[in-house]
N, C-alpha and C positions, 0 to 999 in steps of 0.2 A: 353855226353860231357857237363860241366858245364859251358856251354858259357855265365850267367849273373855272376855270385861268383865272378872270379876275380873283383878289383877296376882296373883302370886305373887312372894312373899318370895326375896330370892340364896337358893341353893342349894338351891331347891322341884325338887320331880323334873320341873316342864315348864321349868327352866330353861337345859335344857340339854341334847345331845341322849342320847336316851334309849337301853338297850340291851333287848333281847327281857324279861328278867329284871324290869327297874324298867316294862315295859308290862305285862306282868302280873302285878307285884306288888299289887293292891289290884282285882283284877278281882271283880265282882261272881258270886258261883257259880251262882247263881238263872238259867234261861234264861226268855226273857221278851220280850215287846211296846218293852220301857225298852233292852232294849239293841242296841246295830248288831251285825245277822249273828248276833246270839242269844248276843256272845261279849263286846262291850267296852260300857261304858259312855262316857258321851258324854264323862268327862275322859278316858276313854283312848284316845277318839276325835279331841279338842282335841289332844294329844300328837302325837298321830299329823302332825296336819297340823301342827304349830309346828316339829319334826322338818323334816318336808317343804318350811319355807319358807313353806304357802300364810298364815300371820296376818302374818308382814311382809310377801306382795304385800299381804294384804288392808288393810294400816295405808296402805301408800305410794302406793292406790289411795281413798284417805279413806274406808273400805269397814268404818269403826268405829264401834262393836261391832257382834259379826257375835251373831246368837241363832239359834237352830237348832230344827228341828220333827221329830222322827221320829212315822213313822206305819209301824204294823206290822199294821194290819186288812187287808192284799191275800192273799189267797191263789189261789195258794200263797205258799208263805213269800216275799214280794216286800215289800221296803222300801223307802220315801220318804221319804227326808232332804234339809229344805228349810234353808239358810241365808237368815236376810235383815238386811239393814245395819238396824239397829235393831230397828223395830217390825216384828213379824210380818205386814208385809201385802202383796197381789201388787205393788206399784208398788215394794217397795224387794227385791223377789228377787234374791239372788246366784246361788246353786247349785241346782237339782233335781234331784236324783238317786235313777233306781229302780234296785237291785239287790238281789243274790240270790249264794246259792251253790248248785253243783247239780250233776249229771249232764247230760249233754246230747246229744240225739240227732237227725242230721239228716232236717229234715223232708221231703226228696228225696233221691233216690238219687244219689250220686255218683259220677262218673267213677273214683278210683279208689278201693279197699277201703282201708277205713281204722274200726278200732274204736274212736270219740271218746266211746263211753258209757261207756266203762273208768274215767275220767279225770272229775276232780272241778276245777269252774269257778268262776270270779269272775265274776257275769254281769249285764253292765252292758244293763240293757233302757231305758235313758232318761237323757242327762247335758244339761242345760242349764248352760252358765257364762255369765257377763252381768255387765254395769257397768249398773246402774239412773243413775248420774251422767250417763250418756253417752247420750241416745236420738240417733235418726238426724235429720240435716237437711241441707240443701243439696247439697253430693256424695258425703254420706256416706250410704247408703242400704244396706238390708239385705239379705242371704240370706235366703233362703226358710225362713220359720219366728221368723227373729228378730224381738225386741220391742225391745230392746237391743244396743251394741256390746260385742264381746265384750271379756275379761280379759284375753289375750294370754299367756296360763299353758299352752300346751300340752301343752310338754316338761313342767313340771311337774306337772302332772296327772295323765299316763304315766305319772310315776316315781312319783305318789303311788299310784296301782292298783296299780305293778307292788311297791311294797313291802308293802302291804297284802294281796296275793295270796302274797308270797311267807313273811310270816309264819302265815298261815291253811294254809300248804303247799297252794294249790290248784297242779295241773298248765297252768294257763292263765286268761288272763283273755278272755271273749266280751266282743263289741258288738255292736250290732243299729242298723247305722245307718241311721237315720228318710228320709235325704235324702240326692241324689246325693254331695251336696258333701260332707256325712259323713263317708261311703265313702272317697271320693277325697284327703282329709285323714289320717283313719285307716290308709289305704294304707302310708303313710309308716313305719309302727311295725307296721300288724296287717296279717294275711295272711287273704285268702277264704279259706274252708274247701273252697271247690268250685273249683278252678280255673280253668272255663270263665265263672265270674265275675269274674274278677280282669280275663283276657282281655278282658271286656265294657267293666270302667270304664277299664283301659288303651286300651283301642282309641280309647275316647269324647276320652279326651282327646288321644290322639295327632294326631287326627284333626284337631283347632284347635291350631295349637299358636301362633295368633298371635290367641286370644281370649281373653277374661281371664277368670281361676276363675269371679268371678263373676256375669259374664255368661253363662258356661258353664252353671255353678248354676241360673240363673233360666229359660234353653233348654228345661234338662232338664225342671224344675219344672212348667213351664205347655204342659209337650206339644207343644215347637215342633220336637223331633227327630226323622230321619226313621231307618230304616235301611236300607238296600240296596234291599228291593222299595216301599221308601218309604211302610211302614207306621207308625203312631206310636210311638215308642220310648216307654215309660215305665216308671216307676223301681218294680224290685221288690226290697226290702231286703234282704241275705244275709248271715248271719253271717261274722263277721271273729274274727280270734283271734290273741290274744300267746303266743306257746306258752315255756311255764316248763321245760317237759318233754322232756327229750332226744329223745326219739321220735315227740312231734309237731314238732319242729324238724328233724327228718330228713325228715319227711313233707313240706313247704313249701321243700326245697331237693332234694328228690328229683327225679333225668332224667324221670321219669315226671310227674313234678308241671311242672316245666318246660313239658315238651315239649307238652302239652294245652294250657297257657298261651300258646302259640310258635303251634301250630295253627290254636286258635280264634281269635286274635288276626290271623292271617293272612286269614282268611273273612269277617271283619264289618266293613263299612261303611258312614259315617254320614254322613249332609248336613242343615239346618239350614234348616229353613223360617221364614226371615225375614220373610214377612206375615205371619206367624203370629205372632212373634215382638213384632214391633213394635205390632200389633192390640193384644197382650194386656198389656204392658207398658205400655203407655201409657195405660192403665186404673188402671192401680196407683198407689192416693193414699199415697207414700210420708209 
């Protein structure tokens, strides 16, 4: 469906921005495969982001028309919404996005008590963003996983979750991020749920603090890091979280939450096996 293509007429409801009341005024009642989150249809999806900014980056990124795919066959209830500059095909992708809303409970036990199955989530299991215009070459070369250079939308992106969580009233938005770098990016806005993890990707990068993300990124990636008894460090993904909710925002600024951070971050140490490093990288047909 090419739900950005058409214009709308001066004074169309996506002309401007919109209030809770004009997004659902025209929602479809029926829940269903057809709509995002089982709640909006894809113009009140189109609204949502033209609100948010992202169809003017995507116009002034020549990233027009953007056509869109939802797929709601995963279960559980897990959705795939793919944008792509034109024709729906892998070489012109902009956006993939898997999410969910849900309960949520952690899969180990944590340092400290904390009941996060109470509490109803925005749960982002998979976000790729990408410029198909832009593949890599010469010194532009990729992070690990990328096909394409990214959009440069971050902040915007944030705020487009965190306003979409906050009109669904969930109490937070999860991440599940795939790659160190992820993580380490995410950092910036989302908080570990486990403490002794936050400690971990802090430590890592405190640790170089005169080598670049993405060299760092690539370290991680190909198993070149070492830790303390100079075993191979590798990357095991832990949920992150924007917490909406007063009470998990107490919990991520709590002395107790801290102090674990402050602890375990004092005990691990990391060094960088640069044959390894350079063996493996220089295999990589960017």
């Amino acid at each position: 469906m090419n739900f950005f293509k058409r214009k709308e007429k001066s004074g169309s409801r996506s002309s401007f921005l919109v209030s809770q009341d004009d997004l659902f005024s025209d929602l479809d009642k029926k829940k269903g495969s057809t709509l995002f989150l089982g709640k909006y249809t894809l113009r009140e999806a189109a609204i949502v982001l033209k609100k948010k900014s992202f169809t003017r980056e995507a116009q002034k990124r020549k990233l027009w028309p953007i056509n869109s795919e939802l797929d709601s066959s995963e279960f559980p209830p897990l959705q795939r919404l793919k944008m792509f500059y034109k024709d729906n095909r892998p070489e012109n992708l902009v956006v993939d996005l898997k999410i969910k809303e849900g309960s949520f409970k952690p899969g180990t036990e944590l340092p400290l008590k904390f009941s996060f199955s109470r509490f109803n989530f925005l749960v982002l299991e998979w976000l790729t963003l990408q410029n198909p215009h832009l593949p890599f070459s010469g010194d532009k070369t990729p992070l690990p996983g990328q096909n394409y250079r990214g959009l440069n939308l971050g902040k915007k992106i944030i705020d487009l979750f965190v306003y979409l969580a906050q009109l669904n009233r969930n109490d937070g938005i999860l991440a599940f991020p795939a790659y160190f770098h992820n993580a380490l990016l995410f950092s910036r806005n989302y908080h570990f749920i486990n403490p002794e993890k936050k400690a971990e990707v802090q430590a890592i990068r405190k640790s170089f603090p005169h080598i670049s993300f993405k060299q760092l990124a690539w370290i991680v990636h190909l198993n070149c890091l070492r830790d303390r008894e100079n075993n191979i460090y590798k990357w095991k993904a832990e949920e992150q979280l924007y917490p909406l909710n007063k009470e998990m925002k107490k919990y991520f600024i709590s002395k107790e939450y801290t102090e674990i951070v402050n602890e375990r971050e004092k005990k691990l140490r990391y060094s960088i096996d640069w044959s390894c490093y350079w063996e493996k990288i220089n295999k990589i047909k960017w």
